[in-house]
N, C-alpha and C positions, 0 to 999 in steps of 0.2 A: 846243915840243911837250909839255914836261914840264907845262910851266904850264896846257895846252892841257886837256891830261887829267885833270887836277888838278882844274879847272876842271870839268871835264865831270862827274869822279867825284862832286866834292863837291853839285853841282847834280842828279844822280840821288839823292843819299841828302837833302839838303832836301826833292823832291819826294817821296820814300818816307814819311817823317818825317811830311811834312804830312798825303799821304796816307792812313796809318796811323793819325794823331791824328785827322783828318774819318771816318773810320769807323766807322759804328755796324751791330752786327749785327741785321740785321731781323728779323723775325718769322717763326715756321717757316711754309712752305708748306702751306696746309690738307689739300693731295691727300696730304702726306707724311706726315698725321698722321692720316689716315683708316684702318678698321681695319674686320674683319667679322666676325663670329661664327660661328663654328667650331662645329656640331653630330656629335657620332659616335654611330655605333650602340654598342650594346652588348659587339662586341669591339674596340672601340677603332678602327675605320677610317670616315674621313671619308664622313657623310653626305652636307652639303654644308654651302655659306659662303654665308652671308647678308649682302650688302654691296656696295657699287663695287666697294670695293679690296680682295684677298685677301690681309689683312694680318693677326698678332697678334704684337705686340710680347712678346718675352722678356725679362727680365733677364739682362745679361750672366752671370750665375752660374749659367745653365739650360746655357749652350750649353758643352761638353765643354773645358778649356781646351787639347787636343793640336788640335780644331778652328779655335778661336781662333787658330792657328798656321798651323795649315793657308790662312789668309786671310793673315795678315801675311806667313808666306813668301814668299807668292807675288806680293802686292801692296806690303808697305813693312817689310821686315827690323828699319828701323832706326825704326820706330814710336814705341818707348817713350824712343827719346832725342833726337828730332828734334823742331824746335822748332812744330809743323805743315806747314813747306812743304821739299820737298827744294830746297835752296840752290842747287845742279847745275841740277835739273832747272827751278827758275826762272830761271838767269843762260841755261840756251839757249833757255826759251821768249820770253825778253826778246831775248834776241840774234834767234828766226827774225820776231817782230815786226817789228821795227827794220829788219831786211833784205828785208822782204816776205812771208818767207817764209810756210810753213802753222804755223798757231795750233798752240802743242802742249798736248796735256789732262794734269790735274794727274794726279800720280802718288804723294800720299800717302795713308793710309787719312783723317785729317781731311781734305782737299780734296775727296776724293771725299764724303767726308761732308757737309760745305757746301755742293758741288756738288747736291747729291741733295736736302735738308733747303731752305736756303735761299734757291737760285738756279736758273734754268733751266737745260735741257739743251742751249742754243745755243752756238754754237763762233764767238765773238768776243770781242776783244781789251779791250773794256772789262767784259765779264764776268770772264776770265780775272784781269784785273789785279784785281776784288772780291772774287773767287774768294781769290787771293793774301792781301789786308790780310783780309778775313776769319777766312781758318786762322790767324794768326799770333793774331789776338785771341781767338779760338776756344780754341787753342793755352795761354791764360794765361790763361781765365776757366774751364774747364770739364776735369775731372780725363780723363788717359786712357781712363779707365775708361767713363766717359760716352759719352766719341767712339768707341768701339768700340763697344758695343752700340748708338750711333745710325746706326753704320754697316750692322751687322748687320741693323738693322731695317728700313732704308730702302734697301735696294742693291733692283736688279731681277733675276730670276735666270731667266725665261720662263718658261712655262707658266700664266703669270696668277699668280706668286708674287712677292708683296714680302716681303722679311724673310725672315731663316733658318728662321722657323718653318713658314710657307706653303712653302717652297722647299722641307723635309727633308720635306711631307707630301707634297709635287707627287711628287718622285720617287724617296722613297725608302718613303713611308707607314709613318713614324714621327716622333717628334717631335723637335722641332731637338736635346733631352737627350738622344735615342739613337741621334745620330749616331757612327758610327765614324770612324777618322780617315781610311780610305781614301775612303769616302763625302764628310766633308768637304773633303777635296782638289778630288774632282769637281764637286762645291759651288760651293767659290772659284773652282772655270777658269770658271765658267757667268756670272763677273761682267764676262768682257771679252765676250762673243760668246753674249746668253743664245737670240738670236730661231736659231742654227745647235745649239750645242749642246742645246738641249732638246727635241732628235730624235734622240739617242743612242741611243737602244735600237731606231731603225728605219731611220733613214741611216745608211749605213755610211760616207761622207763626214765627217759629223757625229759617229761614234763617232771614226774615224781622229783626229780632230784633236782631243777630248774627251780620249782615251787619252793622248796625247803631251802635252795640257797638264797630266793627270792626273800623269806621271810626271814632270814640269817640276814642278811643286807638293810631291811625293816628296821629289827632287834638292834641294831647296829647304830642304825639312825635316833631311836630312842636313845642308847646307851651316851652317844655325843652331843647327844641334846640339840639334833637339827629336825627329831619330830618330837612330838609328845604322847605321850601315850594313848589320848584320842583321836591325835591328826591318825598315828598306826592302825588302831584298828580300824578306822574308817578306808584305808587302803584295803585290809584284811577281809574285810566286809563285804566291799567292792572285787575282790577274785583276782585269781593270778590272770596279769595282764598279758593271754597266750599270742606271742607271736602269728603276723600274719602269714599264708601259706609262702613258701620256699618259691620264687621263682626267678627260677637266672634269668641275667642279662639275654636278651635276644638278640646282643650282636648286630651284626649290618646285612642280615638276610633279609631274604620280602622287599617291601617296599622302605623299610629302614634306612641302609645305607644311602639311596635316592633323599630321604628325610634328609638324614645327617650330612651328608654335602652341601644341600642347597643351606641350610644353617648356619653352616661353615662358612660359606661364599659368602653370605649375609654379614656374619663378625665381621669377616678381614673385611670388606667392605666400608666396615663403619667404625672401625678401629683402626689404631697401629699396628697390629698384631700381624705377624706372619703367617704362613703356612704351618711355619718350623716351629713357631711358639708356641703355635696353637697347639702343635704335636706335641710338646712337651706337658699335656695336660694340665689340670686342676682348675677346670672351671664350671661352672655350672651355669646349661643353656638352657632357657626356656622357649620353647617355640610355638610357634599359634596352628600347628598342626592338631586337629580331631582325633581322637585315636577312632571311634567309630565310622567316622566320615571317610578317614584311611582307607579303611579295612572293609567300608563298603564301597570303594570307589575300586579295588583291588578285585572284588568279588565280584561286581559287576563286568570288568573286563573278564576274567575268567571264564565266565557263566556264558557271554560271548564268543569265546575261543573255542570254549568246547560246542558250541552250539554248532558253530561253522568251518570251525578250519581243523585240517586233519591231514598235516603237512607230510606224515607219513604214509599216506593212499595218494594225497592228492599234491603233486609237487609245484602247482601254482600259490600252494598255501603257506610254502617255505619262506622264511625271512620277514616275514610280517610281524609288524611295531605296531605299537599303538601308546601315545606318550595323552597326558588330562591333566587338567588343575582345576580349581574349586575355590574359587575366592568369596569372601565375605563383602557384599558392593557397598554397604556402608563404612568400612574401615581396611581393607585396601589387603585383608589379612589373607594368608593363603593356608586354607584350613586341610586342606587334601592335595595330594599328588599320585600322580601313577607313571613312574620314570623307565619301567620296562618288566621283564620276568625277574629280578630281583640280583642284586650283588651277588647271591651265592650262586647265579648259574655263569657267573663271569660276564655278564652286561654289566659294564660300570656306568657307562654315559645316564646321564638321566633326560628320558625323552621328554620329559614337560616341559626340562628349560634348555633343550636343543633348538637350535635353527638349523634352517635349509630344509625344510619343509613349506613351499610353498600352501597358501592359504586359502587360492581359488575366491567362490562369491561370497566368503565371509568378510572379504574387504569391503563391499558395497557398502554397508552402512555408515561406513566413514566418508563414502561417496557421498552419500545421501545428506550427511548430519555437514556436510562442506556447503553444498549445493545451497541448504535452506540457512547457514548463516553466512555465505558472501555473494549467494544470488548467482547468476550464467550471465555470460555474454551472449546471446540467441542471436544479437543480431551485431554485426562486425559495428565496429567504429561507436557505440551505443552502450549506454552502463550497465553494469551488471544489472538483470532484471530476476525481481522474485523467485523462487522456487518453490515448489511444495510437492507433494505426496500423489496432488492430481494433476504434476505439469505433465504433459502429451511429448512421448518421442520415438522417433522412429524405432521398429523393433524387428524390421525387416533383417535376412540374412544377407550379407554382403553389402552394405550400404557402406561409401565413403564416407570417411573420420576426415573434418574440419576442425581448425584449427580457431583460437578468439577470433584472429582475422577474417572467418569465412574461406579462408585458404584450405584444399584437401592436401591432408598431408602425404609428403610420397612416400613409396614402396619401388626398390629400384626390381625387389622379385616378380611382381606384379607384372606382366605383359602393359596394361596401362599407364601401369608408371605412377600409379597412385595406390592408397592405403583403404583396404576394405578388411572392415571387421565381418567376421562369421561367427552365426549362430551355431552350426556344427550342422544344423537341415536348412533347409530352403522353408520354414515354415512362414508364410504369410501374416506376421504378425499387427503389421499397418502401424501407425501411433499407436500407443500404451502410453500409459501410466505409470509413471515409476512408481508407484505400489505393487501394479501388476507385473513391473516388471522385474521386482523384488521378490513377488512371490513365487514367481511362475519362473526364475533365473535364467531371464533372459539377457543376452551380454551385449547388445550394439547402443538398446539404450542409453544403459551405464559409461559407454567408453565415450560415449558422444558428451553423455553429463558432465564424466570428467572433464575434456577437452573443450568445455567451454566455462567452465568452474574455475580451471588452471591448476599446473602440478604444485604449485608453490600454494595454492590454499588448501588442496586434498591433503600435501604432505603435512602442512600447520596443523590440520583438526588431527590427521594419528598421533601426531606428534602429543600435543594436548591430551588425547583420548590416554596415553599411556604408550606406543609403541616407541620404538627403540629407532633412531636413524639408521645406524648402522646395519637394519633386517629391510631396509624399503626398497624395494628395485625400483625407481622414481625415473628411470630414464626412456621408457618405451608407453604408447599407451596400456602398454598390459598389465601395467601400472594398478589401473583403475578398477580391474578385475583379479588383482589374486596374483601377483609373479612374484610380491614382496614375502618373506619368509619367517614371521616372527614366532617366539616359543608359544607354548600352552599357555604359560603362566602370560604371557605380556597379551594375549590373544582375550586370554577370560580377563582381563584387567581392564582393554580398551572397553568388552563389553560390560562391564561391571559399572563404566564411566555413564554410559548411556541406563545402565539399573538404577545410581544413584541419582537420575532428575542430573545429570551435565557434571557431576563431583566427579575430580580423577581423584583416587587415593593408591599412593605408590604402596606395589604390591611389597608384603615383608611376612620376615617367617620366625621373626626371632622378639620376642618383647623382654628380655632382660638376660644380662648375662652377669653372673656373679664370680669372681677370683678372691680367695684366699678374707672372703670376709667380706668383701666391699663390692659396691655393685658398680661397673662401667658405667660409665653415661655412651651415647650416641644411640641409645633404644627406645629412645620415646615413641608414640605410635606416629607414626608419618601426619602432617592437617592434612587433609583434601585441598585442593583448588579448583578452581571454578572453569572447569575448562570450555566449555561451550554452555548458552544459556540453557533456562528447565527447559524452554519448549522446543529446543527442537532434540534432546535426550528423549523428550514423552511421545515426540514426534516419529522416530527413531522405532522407539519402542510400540506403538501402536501401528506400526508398519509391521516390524517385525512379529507380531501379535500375528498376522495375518499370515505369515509364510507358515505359523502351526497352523492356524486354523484353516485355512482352506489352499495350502503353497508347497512347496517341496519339503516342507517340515512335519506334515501331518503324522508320522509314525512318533512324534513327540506328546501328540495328546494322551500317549499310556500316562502322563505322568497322572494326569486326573486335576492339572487343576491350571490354574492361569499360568501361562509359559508364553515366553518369545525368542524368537529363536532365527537360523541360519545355517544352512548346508553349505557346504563346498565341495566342488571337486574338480582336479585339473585333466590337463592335456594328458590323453594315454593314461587314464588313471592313476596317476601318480601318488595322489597323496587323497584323502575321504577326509573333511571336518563336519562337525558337529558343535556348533556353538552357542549355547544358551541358557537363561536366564530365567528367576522369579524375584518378587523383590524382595527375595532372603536371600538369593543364591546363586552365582553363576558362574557357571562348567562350561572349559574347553576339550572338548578330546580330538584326537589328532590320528589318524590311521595313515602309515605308509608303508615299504617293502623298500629294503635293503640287503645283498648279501656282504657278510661280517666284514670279506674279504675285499671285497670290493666297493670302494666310494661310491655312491650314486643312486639316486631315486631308480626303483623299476616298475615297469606297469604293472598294475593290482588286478588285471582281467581274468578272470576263471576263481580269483580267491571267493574262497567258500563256496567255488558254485555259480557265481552269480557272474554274469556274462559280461557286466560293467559294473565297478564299484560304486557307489555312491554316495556321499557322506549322510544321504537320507536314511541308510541302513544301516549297517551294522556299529558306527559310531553314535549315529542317533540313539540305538539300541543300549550302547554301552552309556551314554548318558540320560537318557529314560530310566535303567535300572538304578542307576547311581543315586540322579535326583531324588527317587522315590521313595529308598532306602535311609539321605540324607535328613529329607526334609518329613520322616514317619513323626506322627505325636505334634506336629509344627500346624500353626493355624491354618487356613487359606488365605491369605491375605491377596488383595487386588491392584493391581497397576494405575495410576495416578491416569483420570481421563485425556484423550488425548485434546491437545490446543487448538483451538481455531485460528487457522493461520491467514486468514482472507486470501484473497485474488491471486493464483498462481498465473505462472507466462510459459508457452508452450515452446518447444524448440523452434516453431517457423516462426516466434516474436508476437502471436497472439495470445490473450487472455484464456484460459478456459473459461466454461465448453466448447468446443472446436470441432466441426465433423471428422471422424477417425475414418483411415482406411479400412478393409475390410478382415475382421479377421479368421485364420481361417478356421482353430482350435483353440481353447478355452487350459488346456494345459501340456504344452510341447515337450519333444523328449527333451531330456538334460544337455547341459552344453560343456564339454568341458576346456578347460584354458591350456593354451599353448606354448608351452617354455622349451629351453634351448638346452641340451645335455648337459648338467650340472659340470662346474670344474672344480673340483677338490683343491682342497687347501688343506694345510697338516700344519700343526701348533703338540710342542710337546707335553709326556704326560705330565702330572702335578704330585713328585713327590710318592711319599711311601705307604699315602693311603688312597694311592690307585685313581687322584683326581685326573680322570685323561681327556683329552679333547683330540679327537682322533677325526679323520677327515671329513671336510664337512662342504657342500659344494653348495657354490654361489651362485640359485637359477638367475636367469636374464629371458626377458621374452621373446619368443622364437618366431617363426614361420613354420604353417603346416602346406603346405599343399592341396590344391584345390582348385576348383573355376576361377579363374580369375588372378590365383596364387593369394598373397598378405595375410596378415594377423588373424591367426586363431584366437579368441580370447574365449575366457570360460569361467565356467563356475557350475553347479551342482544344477543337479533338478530329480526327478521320485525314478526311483527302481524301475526300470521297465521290461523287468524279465523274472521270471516266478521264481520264488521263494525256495532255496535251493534244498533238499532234506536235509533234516539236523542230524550233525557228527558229533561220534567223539575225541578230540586230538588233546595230545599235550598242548602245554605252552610256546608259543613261536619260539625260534632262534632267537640269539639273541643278536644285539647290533652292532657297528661302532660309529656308529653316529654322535658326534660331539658339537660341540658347544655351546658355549656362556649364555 
């Protein structure tokens, strides 16, 4: 019997022997290597996770090391001196083999690491026995330290959480580094029973038996002497640390997916990173998106949609957009967006940071802020002379556009064979003020300011202010009035220039992005620069003051408190803005009409009712509510006085005061600007998460028709037709309007 055994013993350790030698460890499991990116708002709580799997891998030095205990207690004491497989626990899975019995599952932290990493989840006997020569080789090629954080990474813990990191956001919402050790206890019990325990905070079955493995995890930590038996009860003392409520990932519905692209763009922007790499996850973004400023920026368009359009009664109401952004004017941050009806209704483009929407008389202040820092040529051959806020210019309709020279410039459409701007009426305006003529948006002014200012210093100050060259249609005077096209975001950024007293701060949406442990650099918060001096920003700004309080902006004073601001609106209604500011906060929103099918701005007349659009209404409306929703609980704070700027020069080359011609009304209908049928451009999509840029047309300034023929130009001015009754509609279509 002895020999018998003998016999049997030594032929179970050749067979081990052998088998151990013929063991090669495979390749890790792709699904266990798969990982998602992690986006947060701006105070730190998960957005959402973009991925299969809700995974980001830590470095074992992230995760607290009394947590690290908290696992081993509970699951393998004898960890750090075991040679991978407990020796016990495989002579009785061998023995319930042998005897029929039920397969028993491993029970060290590398088995279960192997388990999880290299092998399936199935409960048979030739898994187990791979399982087994596995760890041991596992065990002598790869430091402890390895197989515990590849355990950490790969365990399942419910909730759609792999890895301690997704698992401490799932229910504790913080990060696996600020886990406490009570927390982690409750952690580790979620690794035998995650699909029961991960309703802890709402079955009370499920807490019951959380608690008691909670306090088995405790007992555990006394037993290895990583607490003490007072550090324990003072946990015990303090209450089972109940998970926070259960809520999934939101996915790229809403206004999300809008978030998460523009995010995106930002990384690769300031990274190496691809598209393609980005795709392959595990990183974690943080972004300087609000999540209430979001959510009230979202609401507020809404609350407008339904108030006015009602595209299934009324089919001028079909296809209407409406793209906002919300920057912070001291720090360049983009705290809100509103990129369309949402990724899940199939609108991918994000309209905040789409071009090809011209901008109408929300350019003028760049007009303005040029004017008062390089002065006008008024008078030919003569240096640039002064400007200010009370220079005198002609505000007449149809007046020749002159050039530095004093030369009128031609028009070959024109019967005269020269270039006459239109007001859109024959209203008698006489000299104004470009205040008045700021508030009241009036266009022949401006075009004349421009053209004697020069394109090359109007385009320096956008430039400066934040606008993008590539969005300037710099080549016609309509230039000076609105035919340039630039996004939301670059729109609220020039003005956010003029919020902070002359500071540009490049707009950004990401302040830190971390992989695999370590945090990228290229995320620091952008400096400001000094891009035009304070006074003429305050100058700017106390112009703008006026177009709320007594100018085409007045449906802006709902917001109840100090605001400045700017309407726009083009030729044919094309496009409605609303641009404006306090010195917490300054919102662009953008209203136009697109069908999906079709490239091309269309006119907005009849939307909601109202017989011409106007960016005084329903935009201003959408940014009133936003504002006031934004800035609830927030001080009143007051705009810096405006500067005395001494002695302006008028357009005929005198000082003011100067007798004005006569005028005939105190506030003229709106003027709007005239562009040339948009020409599409097409650039392809971006890859497998739908980044598209779909056609996107390039205005140029056109000719309308008229006495005399030449340049329409334009820009905004107040509603002039009654307030249409309130509907109720869905959400617009959606659009394809694109790009960067």
């Amino acid at each position: 019997m002895s020999g018998t055994f003998l016999l049997f013993v030594v032929g179970l350790l050749g067979l081990f022997g052998y088998a151990y030698a013929t063991t090669t460890i495979p390749g890790a499991n792709p699904n266990t290597q798969a990982q998602s990116n992690a986006f947060y708002w701006s105070d730190g709580s998960v957005m959402t996770t973009q991925g299969a799997t809700n995974r980001q891998n830590v470095d074992l030095a992230q995760v607290p090391k009394l947590v690290r205990w908290d696992f081993l207690a509970a699951e393998n004491a004898t960890f750090y001196s075991d040679p991978g497989v407990d020796t016990q626990g495989m002579l009785r899975a061998v023995y319930h083999m042998a005897t029929g019995g039920e397969v028993q599952s491993g029970s060290t932290i590398t088995q279960q690491f192997v388990k999880n990493t290299y092998l399936s989840q199935d409960q048979s006997v030739t898994r187990k026995l791979r399982e087994i020569m596995i760890s041991l080789k596992i065990g002598g090629q790869m430091s402890k330290q390895q197989i515990l954080q590849g355990y950490l990474n790969t365990c399942y813990y419910g909730r759609d959480a792999y890895g301690i990191e997704a698992a401490a956001r799932a229910y504790y919402h913080v990060h696996a580094s600020q886990l406490t050790v009570s927390q982690g206890a409750f952690i580790a019990a979620t690794v035998n029973e995650p699909s029961l325990l991960m309703h802890a905070d709402t079955d009370p079955q499920a807490k019951a038996q959380a608690k008691a493995r909670w306090t088995y995890v405790l007992d555990r930590m006394v037993k290895t002497h990583k607490l003490t038996d007072a550090q324990e009860q003072q946990y015990l003392a303090a209450g089972f640390p109940t998970p926070k409520p259960y809520t999934p990932s939101a996915g790229m519905a809403g206004q999300t997916g809008y978030l998460v692209q523009t995010a995106e763009k930002y990384v690769e922007a300031h990274t190496s990173l691809t598209d393609q790499q980005l795709g392959h996850g595990g990183y974690q973004i943080y972004t300087t998106f609000d999540k209430k400023k979001v959510s009230a920026l979202s609401t507020s368009v809404t609350a407008m949609e339904r108030k006015h359009l009602d595209p299934q009664h009324r089919s001028a109401d079909k296809d209407v957009q409406v793209g906002a952004a919300s920057i912070d004017p001291s720090t360049g941050a983009i705290v809100a967006l509103y990129g369309g009806p949402g990724w899940n209704t199939g609108h991918w483009t994000d309209n905040a940071d789409a071009t090809g929407v011209p901008v109408g008389s929300t350019f003028k202040p760049v007009d303005l802020a040029a004017a008062l820092d390089h002065g006008a040529v008024v008078s030919p051959g003569q240096p640039a002379a002064p400007v200010t806020p009370d220079s005198k210019f002609d505000g007449d309709d149809g007046i020749t556009i002159k050039n530095r020279q004093g030369q009128e410039l031609p028009d070959a459409k024109d019967p005269t064979g020269l270039l006459h701007q239109r007001n859109d009426v024959s209203t008698k305006w006489g000299y104004v003020t470009l205040r008045k003529a700021m508030e009241q948006s009036v266009n022949t002014p401006y075009v004349q300011l421009g053209e004697y200012v020069g394109y090359d210093n109007v385009e320096g100050e956008a430039l400066k202010a934040g606008l993008l060259r590539t969005t300037l249609q710099y080549d016609t005077p309509g230039f000076y009035i609105g035919t340039s096209t630039p996004s939301a975001i670059r729109m609220a950024d020039a003005y956010a220039t003029f919020d902070d007293g002359g500071v540009q701060h490049e707009p950004y949406s990401v302040t830190k992005v971390v992989a695999d442990g370590r945090q990228l650099p290229g995320f620091d918060r952008p400096k400001g620069t000094t891009a035009m001096p304070a006074s003429t920003a305050d100058t700017v700004t106390d112009v703008l003051r006026g177009v709320v309080e007594h100018g085409t902006g007045t449906n802006a004073q709902a917001l109840g408190r100090p605001a400045a601001g700017k309407t726009g609106t083009t030729d044919d209604y094309k496009s409605a803005w609303f641009i404006g500011y306090t010195p917490q906060l300054t919102t662009a929103v953008s209203m136009f009409k697109e069908d999906p099918k079709n490239a091309g701005l269309q006119s907005m007349q009849g939307v909601g009712g109202y017989a011409k659009v106007f960016g005084a209404d329903m935009p201003t409306e959408v940014w009133t509510g936003y504002m006031t929703a934004a800035l609830r609980g927030q001080p009143v704070q007051q705009f810096p006085p405006a500067p005395q700027l001494g002695q302006s020069t008028d357009e005929y080359g005198a000082p003011s005061p100067t007798p004005s011609a006569t005028v005939a009304q105190s506030t003229p209908p709106a003027t709007p600007t005239a562009l040339a049928t948009p020409t599409p451009t097409t650039a392809p999509c971006r890859g497998h998460r739908k980044h598209c840029v779909s056609p996107s047309p390039t205005d140029t300034a056109g000719t309308t028709a008229g006495p005399g023929g030449g340049l329409l130009g334009g820009t905004t001015g107040g509603n002039t037709s009654p307030s249409p009754t309130p509907t109720t509609s869905t959400p617009a279509p959606t659009s394809v309007r694109g790009g960067p």
